[in-house]
C-alpha positions in Angstrom: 228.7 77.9 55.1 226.3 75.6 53.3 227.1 73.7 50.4 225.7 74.9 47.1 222.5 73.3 45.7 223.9 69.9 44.2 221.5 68.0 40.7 222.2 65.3 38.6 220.5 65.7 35.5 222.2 62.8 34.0 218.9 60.5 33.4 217.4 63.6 31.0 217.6 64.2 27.7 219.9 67.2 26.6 217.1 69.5 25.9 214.8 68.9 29.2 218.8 69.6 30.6 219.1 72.8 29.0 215.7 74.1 30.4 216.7 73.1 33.9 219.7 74.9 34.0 218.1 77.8 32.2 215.0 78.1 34.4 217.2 78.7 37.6 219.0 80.7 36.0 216.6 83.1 34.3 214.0 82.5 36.3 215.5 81.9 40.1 218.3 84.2 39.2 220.9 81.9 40.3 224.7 81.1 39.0 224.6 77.1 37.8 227.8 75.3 36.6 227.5 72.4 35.0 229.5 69.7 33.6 229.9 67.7 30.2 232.1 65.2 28.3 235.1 67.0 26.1 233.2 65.8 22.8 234.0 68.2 20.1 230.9 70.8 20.4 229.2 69.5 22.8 229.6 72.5 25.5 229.2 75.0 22.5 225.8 73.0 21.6 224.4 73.7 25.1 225.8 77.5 24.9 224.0 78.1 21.9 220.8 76.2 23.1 220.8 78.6 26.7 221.8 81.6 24.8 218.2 80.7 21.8 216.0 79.8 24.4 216.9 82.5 27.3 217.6 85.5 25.7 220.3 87.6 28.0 221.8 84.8 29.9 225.1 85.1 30.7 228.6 82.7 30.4 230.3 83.4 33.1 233.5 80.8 32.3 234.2 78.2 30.6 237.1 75.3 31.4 238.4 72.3 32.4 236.1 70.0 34.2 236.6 68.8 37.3 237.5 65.2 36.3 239.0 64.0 33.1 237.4 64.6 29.9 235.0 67.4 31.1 234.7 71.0 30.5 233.0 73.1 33.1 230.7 76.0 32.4 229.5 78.7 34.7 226.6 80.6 33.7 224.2 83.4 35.5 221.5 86.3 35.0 222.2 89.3 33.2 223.6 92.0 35.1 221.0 94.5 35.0 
């Protein structure tokens, strides 16, 4: 079993992050999790960016991040 596609899109801004994760999502129809800091909002911020800018993506879950501090969020295609 491979290991799943692996980037760090720490070095860009929050919106050029927001449109990666979205266009391989949307476009390449493919699951992405991604990870930020705890900061009050700051994973709601990016789920209301994906959800304005690509229309019918879907959160799959939302958590605890893998370290400290972090929330986790899983999000995919619609289901169509």
């Amino acid at each position: 079993m491979s290991n799943p596609p692996y980037v760090d899109l720490g070095d860009f801004g929050e919106n050029e992050r927001i449109e990666t994760i979205g266009h391989q999502v949307m476009v390449h129809q493919q699951t992405v999790g991604f990870i930020v800091e705890d900061d009050p909002g700051k994973a709601d911020r990016y789920i209301t960016k994906l959800e304005k800018k690509f229309p019918g993506i879907r959160i799959i879950s939302r958590g605890r991040g893998p370290v400290g501090h972090t929330v986790l969020v899983k999000v995919g295609p619609p289901l169509n």
